[in-house]
N, C-alpha and C positions, 0 to 999 in steps of 0.2 A: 552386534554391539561392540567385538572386541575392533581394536583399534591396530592389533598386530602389530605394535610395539609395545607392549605390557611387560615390562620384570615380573609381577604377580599376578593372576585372575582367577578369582571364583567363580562358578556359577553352581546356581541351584541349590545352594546351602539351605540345608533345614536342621533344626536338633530342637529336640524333646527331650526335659525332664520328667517323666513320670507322665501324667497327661497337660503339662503346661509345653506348648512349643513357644520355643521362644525364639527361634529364627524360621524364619518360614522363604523359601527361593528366592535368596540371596544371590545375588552378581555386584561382585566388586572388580574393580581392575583397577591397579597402581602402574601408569609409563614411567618408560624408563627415564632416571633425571626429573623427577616429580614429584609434589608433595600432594599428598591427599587427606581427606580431613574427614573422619568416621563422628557424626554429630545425631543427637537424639535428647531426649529425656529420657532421664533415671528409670532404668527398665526394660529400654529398648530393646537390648540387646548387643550395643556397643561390644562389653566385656568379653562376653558368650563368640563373638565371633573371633574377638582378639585371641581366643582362648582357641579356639579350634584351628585357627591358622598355627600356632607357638605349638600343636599338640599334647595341651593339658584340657580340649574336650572333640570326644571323637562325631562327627558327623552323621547322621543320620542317612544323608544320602549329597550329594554334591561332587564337585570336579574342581581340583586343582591343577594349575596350572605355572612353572616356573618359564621365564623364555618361551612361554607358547608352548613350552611342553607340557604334555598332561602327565602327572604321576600322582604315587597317592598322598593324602594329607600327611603332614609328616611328622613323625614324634621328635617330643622337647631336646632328644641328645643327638637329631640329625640335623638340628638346626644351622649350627657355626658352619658345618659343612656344606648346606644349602646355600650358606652366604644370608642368613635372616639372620639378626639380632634386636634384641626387644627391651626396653625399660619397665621395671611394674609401676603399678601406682603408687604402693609403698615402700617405692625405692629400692628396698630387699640386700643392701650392703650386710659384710661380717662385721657388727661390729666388735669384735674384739681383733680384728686385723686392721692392720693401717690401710689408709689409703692408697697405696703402691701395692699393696698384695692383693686388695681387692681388684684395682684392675687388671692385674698379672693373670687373677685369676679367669679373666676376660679374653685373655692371652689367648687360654689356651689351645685354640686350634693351628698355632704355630708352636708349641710346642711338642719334644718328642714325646712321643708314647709313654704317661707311667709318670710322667714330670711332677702334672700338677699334684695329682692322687697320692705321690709317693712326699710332697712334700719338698719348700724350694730348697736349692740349694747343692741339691741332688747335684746336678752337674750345673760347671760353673759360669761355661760358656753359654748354655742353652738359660742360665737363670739372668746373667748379663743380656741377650738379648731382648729378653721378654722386662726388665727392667726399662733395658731402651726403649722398647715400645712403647710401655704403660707410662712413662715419661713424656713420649711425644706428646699421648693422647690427653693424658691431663696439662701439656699445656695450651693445646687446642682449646681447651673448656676453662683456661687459666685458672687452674690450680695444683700446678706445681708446689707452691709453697703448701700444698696439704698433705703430701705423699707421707710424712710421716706421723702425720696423725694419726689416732685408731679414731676408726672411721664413726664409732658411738659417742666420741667428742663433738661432733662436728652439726654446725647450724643446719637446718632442713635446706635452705638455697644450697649450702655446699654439697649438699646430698646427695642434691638433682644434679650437680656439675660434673659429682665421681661417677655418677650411676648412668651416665650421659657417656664419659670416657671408657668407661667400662664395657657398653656396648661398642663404642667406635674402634675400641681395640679388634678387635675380630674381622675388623676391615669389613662390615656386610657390603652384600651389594642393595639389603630392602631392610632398611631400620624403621622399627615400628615402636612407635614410642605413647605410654599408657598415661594421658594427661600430664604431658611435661611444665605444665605453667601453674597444677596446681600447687596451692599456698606459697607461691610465689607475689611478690612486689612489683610494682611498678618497673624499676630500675634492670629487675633482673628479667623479669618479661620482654621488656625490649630486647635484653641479651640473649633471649633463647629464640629471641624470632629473627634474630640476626643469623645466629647459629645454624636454625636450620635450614635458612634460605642457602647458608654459605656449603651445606650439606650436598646440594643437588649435582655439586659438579663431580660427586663421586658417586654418590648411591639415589636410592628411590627410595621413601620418608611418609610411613602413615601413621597416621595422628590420630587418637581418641582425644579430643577436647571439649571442657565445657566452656572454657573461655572463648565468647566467638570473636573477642577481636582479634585473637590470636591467628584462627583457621580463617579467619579473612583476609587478616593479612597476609599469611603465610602460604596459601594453598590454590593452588591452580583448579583443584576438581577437590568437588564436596558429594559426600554420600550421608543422605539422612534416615536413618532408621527411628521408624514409630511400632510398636510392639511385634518386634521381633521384620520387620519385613521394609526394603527399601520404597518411601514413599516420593521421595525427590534425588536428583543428583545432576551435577553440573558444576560452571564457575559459580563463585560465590555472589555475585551479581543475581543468576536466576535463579538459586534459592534460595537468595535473601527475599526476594519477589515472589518466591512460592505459594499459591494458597494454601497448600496444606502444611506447609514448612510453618507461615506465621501461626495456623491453628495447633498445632502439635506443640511448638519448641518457642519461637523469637517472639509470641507474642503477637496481639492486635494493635499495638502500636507504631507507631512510624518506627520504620529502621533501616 
């Protein structure tokens, strides 16, 4: 199944809670320079899986894979160094920091040892850097004019745009992002589907969404989980066509 250009691949994924399993042998693969799009109904198991990749739930039994390499699933403070970074659903900013320290605080895998923990400012040179970073990346997401806001001022779309820079600081080479379109608007929907198309030319981009014209438009290969276990995947063309896609998730209506 594997394609031997993959930045990320599972297979075999299973996890049980108590006696509910809720992912049952699982294969995903993200190529490199490609966006993928994690789709289901409420239940799935969408989360649960996001969760075991990021190493906030441990696997049952499954094979990870970076570069084709096999190693093991990996916990949440190996990640920057993996080169993964990840958005939550609910955003997850300080807000009593501004928007400039929030993403610094994204920084940190280019800062020295002791930096962020000890507090900025620490050293002047290494806090000047990571300013300049966290500057680029908000203005990639245009929102420079926020950096000085604290970050619990700030409208839900601006939220999604720091929490958006916040991971692109860290430069991943596999950003996974936790329904970046919800309670989003029209206007700003178009901008994030801009965005992450304009992603691919540096990293590989998975997407938990429920918006499907978002993962339609934006996603070269679709994975659909229906209680806990992949029932369809491909371009979005042949799961829009799916039989068990329309019975699960899009409906028995034209689409």
């Amino acid at each position: 199944m594997s394609t031997n250009n993959a930045a990320l691949r599972v297979e075999g994924v299973s996890i049980s809670f108590g006696g509910l399993r809720a992912l049952n042998d699982v294969y995903l693969e993200v190529g490199k320079n490609e966006v993928v799009g994690l789709i289901g109904p409420n239940g799935a198991g969408k989360t649960t899986l996001f969760n075991s990749l990021c190493g906030l739930v441990k696997p049952d039994s499954g094979k990870f894979y970076l570069d084709e390499v096999e190693q093991s699933f990996p916990h949440t403070n190996e990640l920057a160094h993996l080169g993964i970074a990840r958005t939550l659903q609910g955003v997850g900013l300080f807000g009593d920091l501004t928007v400039l320290e929030n993403v610094m605080i994204g920084a940190q895998k280019f800062a020295r040892s002791g930096l962020i923990s000890a507090g900025f400012g620490r050293n002047i040179k290494d806090e000047k850097n990571l300013k300049d970073r966290a500057m680029h990346y908000l203005e990639n997401v245009y929102a420079t004019g926020l950096a000085d806001r604290r970050a619990d001022t700030l409208s839900y779309p601006d939220t999604k745009r720091v929490a958006i820079a916040r991971a692109l600081v860290s430069e991943p080479t596999i950003l996974m992002l936790d329904e970046p379109a919800g309670g989003l608007g029209a206007q700003d929907i178009e901008w994030m589907n801009a965005l992450i198309r304009n992603l691919t030319a540096q990293m590989s981009v998975l997407i938990v969404e429920h918006h499907m014209d978002v993962v339609m438009s934006v996603c070269s290969k679709l994975y659909v989980l229906n209680f806990g276990e992949v029932i369809a995947s491909g371009n979005a063309e042949k799961v829009r066509r799916d039989p068990a896609v329309i019975a699960a998730y899009l409906g028995t209506g034209d689409q």
